[in-house]
C-alpha positions as CSV (number, residue, x, y, z in Angstrom):
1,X,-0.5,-25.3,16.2
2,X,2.3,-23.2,14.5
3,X,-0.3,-21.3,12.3
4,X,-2.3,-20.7,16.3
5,X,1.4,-19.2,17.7
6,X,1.8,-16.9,14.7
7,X,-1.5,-15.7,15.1
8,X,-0.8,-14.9,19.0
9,X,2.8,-13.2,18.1
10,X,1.1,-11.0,15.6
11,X,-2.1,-10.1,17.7
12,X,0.8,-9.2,20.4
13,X,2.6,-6.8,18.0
14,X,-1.0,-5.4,17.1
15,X,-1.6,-4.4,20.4
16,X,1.8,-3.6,21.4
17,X,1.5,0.3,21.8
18,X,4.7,0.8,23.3
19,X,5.8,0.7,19.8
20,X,3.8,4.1,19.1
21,X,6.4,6.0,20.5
22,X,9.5,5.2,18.5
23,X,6.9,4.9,15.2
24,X,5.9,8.4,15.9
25,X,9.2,9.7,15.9
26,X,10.5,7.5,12.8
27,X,7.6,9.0,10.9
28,X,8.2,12.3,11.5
29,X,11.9,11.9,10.9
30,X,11.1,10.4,7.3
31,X,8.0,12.6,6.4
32,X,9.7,15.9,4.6
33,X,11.6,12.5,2.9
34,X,9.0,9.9,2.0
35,X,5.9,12.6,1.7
36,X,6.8,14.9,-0.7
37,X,4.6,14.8,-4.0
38,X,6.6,13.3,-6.6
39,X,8.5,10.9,-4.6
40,X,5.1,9.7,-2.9
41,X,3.8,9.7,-6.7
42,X,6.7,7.0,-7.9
43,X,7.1,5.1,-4.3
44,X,3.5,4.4,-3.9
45,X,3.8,2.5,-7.5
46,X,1.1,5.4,-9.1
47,X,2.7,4.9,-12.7
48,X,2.3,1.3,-12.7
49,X,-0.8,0.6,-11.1
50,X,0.2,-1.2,-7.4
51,X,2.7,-0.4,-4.7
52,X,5.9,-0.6,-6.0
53,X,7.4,-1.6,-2.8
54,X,6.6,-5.7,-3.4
55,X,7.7,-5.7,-6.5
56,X,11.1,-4.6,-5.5
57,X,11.5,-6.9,-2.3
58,X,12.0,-9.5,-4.7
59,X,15.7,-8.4,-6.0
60,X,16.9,-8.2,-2.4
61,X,16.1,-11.4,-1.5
62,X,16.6,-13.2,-4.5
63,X,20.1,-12.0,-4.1
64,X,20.8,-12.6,-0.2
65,X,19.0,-16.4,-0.7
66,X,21.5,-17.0,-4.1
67,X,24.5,-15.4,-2.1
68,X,23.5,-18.6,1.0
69,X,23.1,-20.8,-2.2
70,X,27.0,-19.6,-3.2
71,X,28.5,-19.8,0.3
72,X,27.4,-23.6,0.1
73,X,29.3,-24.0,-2.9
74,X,32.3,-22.3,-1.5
75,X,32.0,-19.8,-4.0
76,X,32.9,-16.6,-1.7
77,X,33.5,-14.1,-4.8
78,X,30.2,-15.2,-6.1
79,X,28.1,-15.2,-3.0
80,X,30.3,-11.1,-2.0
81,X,29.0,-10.1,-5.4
82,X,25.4,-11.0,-4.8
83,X,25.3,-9.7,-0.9
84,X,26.4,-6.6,-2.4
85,X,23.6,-6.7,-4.9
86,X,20.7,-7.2,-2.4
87,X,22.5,-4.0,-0.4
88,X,22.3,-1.6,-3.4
89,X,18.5,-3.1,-4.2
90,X,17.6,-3.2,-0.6
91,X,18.1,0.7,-0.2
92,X,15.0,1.5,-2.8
93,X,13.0,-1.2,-1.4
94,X,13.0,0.4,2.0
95,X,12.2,3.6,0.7
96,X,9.4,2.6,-1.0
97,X,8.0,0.9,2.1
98,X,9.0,3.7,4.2
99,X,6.9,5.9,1.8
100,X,4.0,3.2,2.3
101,X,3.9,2.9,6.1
102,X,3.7,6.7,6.5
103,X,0.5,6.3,5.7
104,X,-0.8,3.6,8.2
105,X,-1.9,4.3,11.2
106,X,-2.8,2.0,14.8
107,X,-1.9,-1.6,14.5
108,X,-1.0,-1.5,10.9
109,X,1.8,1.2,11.6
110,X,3.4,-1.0,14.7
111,X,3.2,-4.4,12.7
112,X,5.1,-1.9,9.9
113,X,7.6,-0.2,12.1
114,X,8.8,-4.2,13.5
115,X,8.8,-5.0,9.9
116,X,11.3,-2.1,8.9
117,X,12.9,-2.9,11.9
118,X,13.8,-6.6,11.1
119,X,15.0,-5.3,7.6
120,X,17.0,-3.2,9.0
121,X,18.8,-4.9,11.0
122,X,19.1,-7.4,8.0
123,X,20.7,-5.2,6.0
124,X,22.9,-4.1,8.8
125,X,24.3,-8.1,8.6
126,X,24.8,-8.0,5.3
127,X,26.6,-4.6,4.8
128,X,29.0,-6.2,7.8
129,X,29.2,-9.6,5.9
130,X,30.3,-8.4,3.3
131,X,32.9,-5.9,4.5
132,X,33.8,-9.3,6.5
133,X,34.3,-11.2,3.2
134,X,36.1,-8.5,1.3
135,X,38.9,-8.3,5.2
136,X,39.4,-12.2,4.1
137,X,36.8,-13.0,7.4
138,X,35.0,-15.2,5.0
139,X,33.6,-17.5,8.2
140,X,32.0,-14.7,10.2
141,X,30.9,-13.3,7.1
142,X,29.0,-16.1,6.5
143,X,27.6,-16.6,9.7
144,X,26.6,-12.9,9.5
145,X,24.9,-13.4,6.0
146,X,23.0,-17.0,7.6
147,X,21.3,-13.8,10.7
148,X,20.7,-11.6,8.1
149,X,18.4,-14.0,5.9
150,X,16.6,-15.0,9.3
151,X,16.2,-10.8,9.7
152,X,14.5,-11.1,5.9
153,X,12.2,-14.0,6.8
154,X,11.1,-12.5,9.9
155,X,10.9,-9.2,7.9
156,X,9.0,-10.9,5.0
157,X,6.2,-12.8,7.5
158,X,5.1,-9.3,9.1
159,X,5.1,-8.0,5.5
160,X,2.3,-11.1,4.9
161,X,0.8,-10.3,7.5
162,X,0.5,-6.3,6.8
163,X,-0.9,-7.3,2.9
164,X,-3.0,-10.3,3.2
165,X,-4.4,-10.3,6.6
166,X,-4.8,-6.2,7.0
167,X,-5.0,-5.5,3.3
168,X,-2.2,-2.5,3.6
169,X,-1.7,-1.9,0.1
170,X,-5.2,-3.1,-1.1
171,X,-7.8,-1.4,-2.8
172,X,-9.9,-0.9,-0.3
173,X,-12.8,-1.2,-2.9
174,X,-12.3,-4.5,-3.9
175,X,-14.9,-6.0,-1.9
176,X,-17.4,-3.4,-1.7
177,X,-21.3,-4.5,-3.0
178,X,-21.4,-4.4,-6.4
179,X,-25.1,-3.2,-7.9
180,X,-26.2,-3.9,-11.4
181,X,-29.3,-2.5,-11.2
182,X,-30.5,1.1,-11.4
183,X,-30.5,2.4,-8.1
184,X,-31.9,6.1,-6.9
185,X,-28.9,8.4,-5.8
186,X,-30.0,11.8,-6.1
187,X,-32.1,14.9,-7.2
188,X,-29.7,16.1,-10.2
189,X,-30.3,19.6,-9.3
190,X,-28.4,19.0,-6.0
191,X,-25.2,17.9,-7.9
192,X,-22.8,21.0,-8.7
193,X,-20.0,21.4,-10.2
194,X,-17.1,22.3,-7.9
195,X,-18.8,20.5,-5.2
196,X,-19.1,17.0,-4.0
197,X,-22.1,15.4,-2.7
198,X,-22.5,12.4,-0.6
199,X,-25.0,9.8,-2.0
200,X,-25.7,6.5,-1.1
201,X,-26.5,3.6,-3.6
202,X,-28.3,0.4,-2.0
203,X,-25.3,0.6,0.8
204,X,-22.7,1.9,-1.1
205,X,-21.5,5.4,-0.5
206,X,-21.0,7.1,-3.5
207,X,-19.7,10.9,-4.4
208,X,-21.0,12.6,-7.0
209,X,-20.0,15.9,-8.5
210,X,-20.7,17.8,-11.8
211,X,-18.9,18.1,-14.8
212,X,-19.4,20.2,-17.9
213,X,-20.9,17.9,-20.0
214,X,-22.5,15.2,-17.3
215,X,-22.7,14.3,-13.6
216,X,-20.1,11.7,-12.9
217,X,-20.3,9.1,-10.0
218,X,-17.2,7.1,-7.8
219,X,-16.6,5.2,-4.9
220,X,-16.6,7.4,-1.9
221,X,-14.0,5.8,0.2
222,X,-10.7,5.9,-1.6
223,X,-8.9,2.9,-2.8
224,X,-5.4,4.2,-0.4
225,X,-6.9,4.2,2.5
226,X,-10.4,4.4,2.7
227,X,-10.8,8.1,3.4
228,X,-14.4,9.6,2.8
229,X,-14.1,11.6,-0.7
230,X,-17.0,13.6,0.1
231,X,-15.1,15.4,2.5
232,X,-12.6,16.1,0.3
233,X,-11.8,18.8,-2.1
234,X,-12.0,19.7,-6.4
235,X,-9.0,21.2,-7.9
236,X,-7.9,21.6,-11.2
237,X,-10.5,18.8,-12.4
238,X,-9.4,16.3,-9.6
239,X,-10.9,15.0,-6.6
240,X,-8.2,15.4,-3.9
241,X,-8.7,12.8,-1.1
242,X,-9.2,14.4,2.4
243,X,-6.0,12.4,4.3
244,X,-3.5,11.8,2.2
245,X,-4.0,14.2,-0.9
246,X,-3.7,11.6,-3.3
247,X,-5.9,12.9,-6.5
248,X,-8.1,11.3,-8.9
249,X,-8.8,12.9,-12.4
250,X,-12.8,13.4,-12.4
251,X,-13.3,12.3,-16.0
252,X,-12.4,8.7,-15.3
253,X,-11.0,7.9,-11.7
254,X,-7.9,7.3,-12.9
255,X,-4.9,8.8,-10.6
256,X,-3.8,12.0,-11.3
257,X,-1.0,12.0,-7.9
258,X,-0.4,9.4,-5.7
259,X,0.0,7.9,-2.7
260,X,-3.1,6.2,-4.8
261,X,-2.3,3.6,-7.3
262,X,-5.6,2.2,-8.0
263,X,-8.4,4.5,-9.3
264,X,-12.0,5.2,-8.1
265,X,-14.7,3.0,-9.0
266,X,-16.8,4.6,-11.4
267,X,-20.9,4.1,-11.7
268,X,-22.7,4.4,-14.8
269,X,-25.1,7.0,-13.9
270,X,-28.3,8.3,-16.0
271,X,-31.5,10.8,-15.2
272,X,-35.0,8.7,-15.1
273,X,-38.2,10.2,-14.3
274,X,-36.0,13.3,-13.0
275,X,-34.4,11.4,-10.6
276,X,-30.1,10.8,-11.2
277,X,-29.9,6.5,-11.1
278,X,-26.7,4.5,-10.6
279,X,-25.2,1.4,-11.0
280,X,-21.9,-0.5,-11.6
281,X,-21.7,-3.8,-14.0
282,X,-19.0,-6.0,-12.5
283,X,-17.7,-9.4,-13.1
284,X,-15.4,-9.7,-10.2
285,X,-17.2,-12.3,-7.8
286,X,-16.7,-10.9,-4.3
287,X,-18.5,-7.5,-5.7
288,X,-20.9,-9.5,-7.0
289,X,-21.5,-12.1,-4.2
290,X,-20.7,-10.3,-1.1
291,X,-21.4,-11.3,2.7
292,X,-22.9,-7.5,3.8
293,X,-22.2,-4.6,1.9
């Protein structure tokens, strides 16, 4: 029964397009901010490989829950020290989530703009608590710090519910059909360099381009957020996705600029019988054993 009510509550935020209007303007307000190449680059978690924003969530709570933990000690000097913690922490961490909702669009941006929302107003109670605390209003600072963690966990369920059940923040490769046989893509005299080429391998869509010294082969909807890479651009020896300008080096998929953090899948790709053949050799089971492609 509870998991049925969550499931209706977040189906109503989903839907709820009155939200569009104050996202819209929240988006453009943090855009020249949030969008800006190397900030996007470090936000989006480029450098280390995933969005940096979850890792980071962890230090804000960790210090709000220990600072509850404190208060039940009667430790007020302890539990001021740690609200003020999560406040400092919590100021990156927004950022960085800020950076990644700019990207989402439809449902995904009104679940994320009531998720900022509910942080926001978190932090708001525990930026009062502990101004509270530090007036010698150690009750109403308290009671202040108790709303505050309720503003986290409501905060920290739409979060779930924006990575796990609509996979913001997931390669959006990870399930695609995996084929480990040779496959016809193209007529290698169609692939130049400079140019990408749409090609389609047993159901996967695949971009190919040429380099100097061989053709090379990727995924052709982009790991951020599933933008067709055929319709975007080659600069400086980079594939530069159509949406969000996030920019994958051509030699190996790897990210050159974010908002990306995962690279292209690459395909092995050879010339048989003058025809160019693909194919990707995978050991993660839902590429290998997927329902559809």
């Amino acid at each position: 029964m509870l998991n049925k009510l969550m499931d209706i509550a977040t189906t109503s935020v989903e839907k709820a397009s009155f939200l569009d209007a104050p996202a819209a303007k929240l988006a453009e307000l943090i855009s020249p901010v949030v969008q800006r190449p190397g900030p996007r680059h470090v936000a989006s978690g480029t450098p280390i490989g995933h969005p940096l924003h979850p890792l980071l969530v962890a230090i804000p709570i960790g210090a709000w829950s220990s600072a509850l933990a404190f208060d039940a000690l009667g430790d007020d000097d302890g539990a001021s020290t740690l609200i003020a913690l999560g406040v400092v922490t919590a100021l990156p961490t927004m950022y960085t989530g800020l950076s990644d909702w700019s990207y989402t669009e439809g449902a995904e941006k009104r679940v994320g703009f009531l998720h900022a929302a509910f942080n926001g107003l978190a932090l708001s109670a525990f930026v009062a608590s502990w101004v509270l605390r530090r007036s010698g209003r150690r009750g109403p600072g308290v009671l202040l710090s108790i709303a505050g963690m309720a503003g986290v966990s409501g905060g920290g369920w739409l979060g779930g519910h924006l990575a796990y059940a609509m996979g913001v923040g997931v390669d959006t490769t990870a399930f695609q059909h995996s084929e480990s046989e040779w496959s016809d893509l193209a007529d290698p005299a169609e692939i130049v360099a400079g140019e990408l080429t749409e090609a389609d391998l047993d159901g996967v869509p695949v971009v190919l381009t040429r380099l100097p010294d061989r053709v090379v082969a990727y995924a052709d909807r982009c790991s951020h957020r599933g933008a067709p890479l055929h319709e975007g651009t080659v600069e400086d020896g980079c594939l530069v996705c159509p949406w969000h300008n996030a920019a994958f080096d051509l030699r190996d998929g790897s990210v050159a600029l974010g908002p990306a953090s995962r690279p292209q899948t690459a395909f092995e790709v050879r010339v048989s019988e003058g025809r160019l053949q693909g194919r990707r050799l995978d050991e993660r089971s839902l590429r290998t054993n997927p329902v559809g492609r």
